[in-house]
C-alpha positions as CSV (number, residue, x, y, z in Angstrom):
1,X,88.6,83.9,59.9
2,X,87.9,80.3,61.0
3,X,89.7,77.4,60.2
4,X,87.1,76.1,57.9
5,X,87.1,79.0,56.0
6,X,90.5,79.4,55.3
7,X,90.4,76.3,54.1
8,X,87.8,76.9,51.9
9,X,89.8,79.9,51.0
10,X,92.6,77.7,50.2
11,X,90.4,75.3,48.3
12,X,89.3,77.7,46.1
13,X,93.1,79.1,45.3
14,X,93.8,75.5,44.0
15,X,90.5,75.3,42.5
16,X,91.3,78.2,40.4
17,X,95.3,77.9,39.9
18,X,94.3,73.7,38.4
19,X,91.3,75.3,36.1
20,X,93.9,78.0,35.0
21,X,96.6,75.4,34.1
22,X,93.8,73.5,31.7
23,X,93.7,76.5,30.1
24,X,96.9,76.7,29.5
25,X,97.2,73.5,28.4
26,X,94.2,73.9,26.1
27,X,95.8,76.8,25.0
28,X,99.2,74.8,23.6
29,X,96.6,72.6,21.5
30,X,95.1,75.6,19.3
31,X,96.6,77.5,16.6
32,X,93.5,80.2,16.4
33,X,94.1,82.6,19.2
34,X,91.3,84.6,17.8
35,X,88.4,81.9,18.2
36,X,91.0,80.3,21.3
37,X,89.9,83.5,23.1
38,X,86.8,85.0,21.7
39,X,85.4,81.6,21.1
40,X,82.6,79.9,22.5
41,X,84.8,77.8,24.8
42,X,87.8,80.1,24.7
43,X,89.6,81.9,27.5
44,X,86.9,84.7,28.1
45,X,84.3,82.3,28.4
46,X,86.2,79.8,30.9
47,X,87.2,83.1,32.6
48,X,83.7,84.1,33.5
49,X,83.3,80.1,34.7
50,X,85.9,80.6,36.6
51,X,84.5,84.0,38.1
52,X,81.3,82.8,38.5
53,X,82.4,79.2,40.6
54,X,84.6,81.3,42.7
55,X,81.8,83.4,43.4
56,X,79.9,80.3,43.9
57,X,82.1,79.0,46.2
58,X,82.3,82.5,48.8
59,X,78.7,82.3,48.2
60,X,79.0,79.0,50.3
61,X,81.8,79.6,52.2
62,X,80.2,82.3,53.6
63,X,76.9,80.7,54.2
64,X,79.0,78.1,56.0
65,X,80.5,80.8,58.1
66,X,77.0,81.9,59.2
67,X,75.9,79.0,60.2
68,X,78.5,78.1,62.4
69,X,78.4,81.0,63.7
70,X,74.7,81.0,64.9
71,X,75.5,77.4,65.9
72,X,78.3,79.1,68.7
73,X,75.5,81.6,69.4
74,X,72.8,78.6,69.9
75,X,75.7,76.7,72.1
76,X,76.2,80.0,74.2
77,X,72.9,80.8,74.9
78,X,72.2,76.9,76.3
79,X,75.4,77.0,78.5
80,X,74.5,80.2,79.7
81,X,71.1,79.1,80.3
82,X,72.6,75.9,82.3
83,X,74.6,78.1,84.4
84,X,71.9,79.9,85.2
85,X,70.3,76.6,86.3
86,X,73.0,75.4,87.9
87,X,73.2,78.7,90.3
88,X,70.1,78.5,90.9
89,X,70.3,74.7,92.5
90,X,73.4,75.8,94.4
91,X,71.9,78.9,96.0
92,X,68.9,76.9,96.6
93,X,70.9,74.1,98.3
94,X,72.7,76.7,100.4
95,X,69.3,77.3,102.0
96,X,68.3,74.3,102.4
97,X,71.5,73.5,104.5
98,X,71.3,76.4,106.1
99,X,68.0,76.0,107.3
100,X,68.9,72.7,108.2
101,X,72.1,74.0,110.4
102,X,69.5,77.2,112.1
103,X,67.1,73.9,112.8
104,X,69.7,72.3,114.5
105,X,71.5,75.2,116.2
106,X,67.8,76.3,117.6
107,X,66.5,72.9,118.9
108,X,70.3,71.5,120.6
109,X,68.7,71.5,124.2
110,X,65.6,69.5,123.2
111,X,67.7,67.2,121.1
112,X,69.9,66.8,124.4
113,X,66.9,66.2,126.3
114,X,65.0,64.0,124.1
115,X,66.8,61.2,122.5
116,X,63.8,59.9,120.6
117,X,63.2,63.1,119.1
118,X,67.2,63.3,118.3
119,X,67.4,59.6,116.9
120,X,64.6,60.9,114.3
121,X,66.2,64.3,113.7
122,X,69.6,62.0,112.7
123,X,67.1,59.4,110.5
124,X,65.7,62.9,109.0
125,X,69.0,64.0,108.4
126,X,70.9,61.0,106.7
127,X,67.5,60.9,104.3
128,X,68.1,64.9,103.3
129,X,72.2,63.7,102.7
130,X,70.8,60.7,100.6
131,X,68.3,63.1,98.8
132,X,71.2,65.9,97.9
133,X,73.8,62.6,96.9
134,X,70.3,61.6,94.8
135,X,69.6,65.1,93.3
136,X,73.4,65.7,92.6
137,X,73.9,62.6,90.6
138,X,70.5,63.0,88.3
139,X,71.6,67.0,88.2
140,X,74.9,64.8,86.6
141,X,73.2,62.5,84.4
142,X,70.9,65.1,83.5
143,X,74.3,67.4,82.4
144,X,75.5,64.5,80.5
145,X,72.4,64.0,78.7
146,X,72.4,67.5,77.8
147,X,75.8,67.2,76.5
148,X,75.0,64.5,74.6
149,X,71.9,66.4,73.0
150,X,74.0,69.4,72.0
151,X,76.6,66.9,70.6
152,X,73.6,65.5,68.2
153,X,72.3,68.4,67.4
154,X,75.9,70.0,66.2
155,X,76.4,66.5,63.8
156,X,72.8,66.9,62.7
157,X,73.4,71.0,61.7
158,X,76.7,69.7,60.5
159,X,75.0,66.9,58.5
160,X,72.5,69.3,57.1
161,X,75.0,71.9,55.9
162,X,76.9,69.1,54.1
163,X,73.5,68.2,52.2
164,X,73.2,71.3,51.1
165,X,76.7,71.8,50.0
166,X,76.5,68.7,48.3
167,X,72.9,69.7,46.7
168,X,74.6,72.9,45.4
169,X,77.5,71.5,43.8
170,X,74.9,68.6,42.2
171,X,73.1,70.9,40.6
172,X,75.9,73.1,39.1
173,X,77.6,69.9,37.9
174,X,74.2,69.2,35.9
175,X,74.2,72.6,34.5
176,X,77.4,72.2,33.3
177,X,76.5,69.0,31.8
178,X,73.9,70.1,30.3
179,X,75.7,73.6,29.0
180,X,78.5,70.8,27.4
181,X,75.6,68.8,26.2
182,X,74.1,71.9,24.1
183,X,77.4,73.1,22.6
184,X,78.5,69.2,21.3
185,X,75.2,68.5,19.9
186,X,75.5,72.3,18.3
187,X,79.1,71.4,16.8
188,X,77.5,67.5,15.6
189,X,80.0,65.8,18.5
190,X,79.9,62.3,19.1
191,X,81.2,61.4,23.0
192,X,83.9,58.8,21.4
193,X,84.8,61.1,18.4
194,X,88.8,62.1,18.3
195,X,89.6,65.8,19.5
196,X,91.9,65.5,16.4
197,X,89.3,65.1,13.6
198,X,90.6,61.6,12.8
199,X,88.2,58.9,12.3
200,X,88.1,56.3,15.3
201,X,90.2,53.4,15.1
202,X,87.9,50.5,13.2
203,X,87.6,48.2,10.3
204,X,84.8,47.5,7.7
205,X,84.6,45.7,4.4
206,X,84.2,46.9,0.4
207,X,80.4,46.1,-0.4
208,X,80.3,47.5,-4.0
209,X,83.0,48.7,-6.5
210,X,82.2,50.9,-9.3
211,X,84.6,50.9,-11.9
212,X,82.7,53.1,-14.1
213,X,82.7,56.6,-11.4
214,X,86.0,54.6,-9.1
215,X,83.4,55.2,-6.3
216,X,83.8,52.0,-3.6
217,X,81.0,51.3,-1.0
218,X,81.7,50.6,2.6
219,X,79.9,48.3,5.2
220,X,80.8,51.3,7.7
221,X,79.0,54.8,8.1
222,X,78.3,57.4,10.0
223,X,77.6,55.7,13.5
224,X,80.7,54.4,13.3
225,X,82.4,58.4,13.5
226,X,83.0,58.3,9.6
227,X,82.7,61.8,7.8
228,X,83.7,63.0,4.9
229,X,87.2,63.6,3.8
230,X,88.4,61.0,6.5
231,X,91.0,59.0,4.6
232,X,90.7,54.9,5.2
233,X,92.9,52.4,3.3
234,X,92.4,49.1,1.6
235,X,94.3,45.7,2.1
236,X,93.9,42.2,1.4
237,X,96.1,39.2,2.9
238,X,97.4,41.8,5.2
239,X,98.7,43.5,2.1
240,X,98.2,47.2,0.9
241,X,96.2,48.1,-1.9
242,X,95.4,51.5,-2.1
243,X,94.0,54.7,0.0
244,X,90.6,56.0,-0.2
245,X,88.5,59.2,0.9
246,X,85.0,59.3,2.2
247,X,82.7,60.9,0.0
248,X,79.4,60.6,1.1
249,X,78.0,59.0,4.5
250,X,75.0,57.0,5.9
251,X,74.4,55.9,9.2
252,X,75.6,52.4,8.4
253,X,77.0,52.9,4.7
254,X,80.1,55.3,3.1
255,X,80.9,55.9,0.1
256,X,84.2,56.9,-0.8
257,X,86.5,57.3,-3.8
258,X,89.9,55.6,-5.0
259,X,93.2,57.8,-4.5
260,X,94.7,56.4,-7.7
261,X,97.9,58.3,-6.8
262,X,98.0,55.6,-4.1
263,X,96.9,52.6,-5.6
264,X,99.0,49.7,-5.4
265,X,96.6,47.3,-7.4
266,X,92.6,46.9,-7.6
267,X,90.0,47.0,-5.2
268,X,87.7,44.0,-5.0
269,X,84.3,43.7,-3.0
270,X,85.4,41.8,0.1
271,X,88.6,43.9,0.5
272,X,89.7,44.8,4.5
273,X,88.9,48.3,5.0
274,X,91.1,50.3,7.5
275,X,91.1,53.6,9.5
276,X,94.9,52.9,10.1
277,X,97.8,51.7,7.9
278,X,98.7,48.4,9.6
């Protein structure tokens, strides 16, 4: 196993020893094991998420590992392919300078015996020297360039596998989203609503009082996160008057009734209205 994939292994250990301690902690906050386990976001149902992300995740780890390893294939067969090349130029050099050497072993008494023809043979020689120093230093610079292709083309393969990784991951993070979406707008979930049940921490004003039915209308509603049964409590001059619970609801209205058990004097239209006791 590669480095990179025992750390993918090891990412996916954390991965699912962190998702097994929200459970766990999700699990302190619920008193209905039943429904906490059978439920449609209880432990069998994170459990397959679980399953199916680490599955998911060896999917890609593995996917990973393949394409590294035809990426060592592809850098094996080039540098077997420039040794090849590279044999090749020696052996063919080793002719060349031994053809030179028979050339100059066969034709010692004429060079001896004709110093033009010598002077030349030298000029011809110091140009085949300068041609081998040429050919030796663009058979370098054509090695390095080479080098330097393979190194792009590795970042590039490498660049590629982390947009796909990332395009994976994207699109099961939508899913998700969209599975979350589904199940809140099922349940009636607002994004700001308390996990408690509580209404959200605001304040409104008494817009009607009927004394007749001890019903009181509020300037706050349903768009606000009020439901029915919340409990909300009425002052005036920072002073406590009594408690109410909601009723009824409208997007931008309530109407709720007097706890007279509560009361501590009347409520009047203008009165503060309170999700906490301040």
């Amino acid at each position: 196993m590669t480095l990179l994939g025992k750390s993918f292994t090891v990412v996916i250990f954390l991965l699912s020893v962190a998702f097994m301690l929200l459970a766990l902690a999700a699990n302190a906050t619920h008193r209905n094991w039943r429904d906490l386990v059978l439920g449609p976001q209880g432990y069998k149902s994170k459990i397959t998420e679980l399953s199916e992300l680490n599955q998911q995740l060896t999917s890609e780890k593995e996917a990973i590992t393949q394409l590294l390893n035809r990426e060592r294939m592809a850098r094996r067969s080039a540098l077997s392919a420039l040794e090849t090349q590279r044999q090749a130029d020696t052996a063919r050099l080793k002719d060349q300078q031994t053809s030179l050497e028979t050339y100059i072993a066969a034709n010692t008494e004429l060079i001896q015996t004709n110093e033009i023809n010598a002077r030349d043979l030298e000029q011809k020689g110091t140009q085949v020297e300068e041609l081998g120093k040429r050919l030796r230093t663009e058979q370098g610079n054509r090695d390095a360039q080479f080098q330097v292709l393979l190194t792009v083309q590795d970042d590039l393969q490498k660049a590629r596998g982390w947009v796909a990784e990332l395009k994976n991951r994207n699109e099961s993070l939508l899913k998700q989203v969209a599975a979350w979406t589904e199940i809140a707008d099922h349940y009636n979930l607002q994004f700001n609503d308390p996990l408690d049940g509580a209404p959200p921490e605001l304040e409104g004003k008494v817009v009607l009082v009927d004394r007749g039915t001890g019903l009181v209308s509020l300037s706050i509603g349903s768009d606000d996160g009020i439901k029915a049964d919340h409990e909300l409590y009425v002052s005036r001059d920072q002073r406590y008057i009594t408690k109410l619970k909601i009723v009824k609801t409208s997007p931008n209205r309530a109407v709720a009734e007097i706890v007279k058990s509560s009361s501590n004097g009347f409520v009047q239209e203008g009165d503060n209205v309170n999700t906490t006791l301040h």
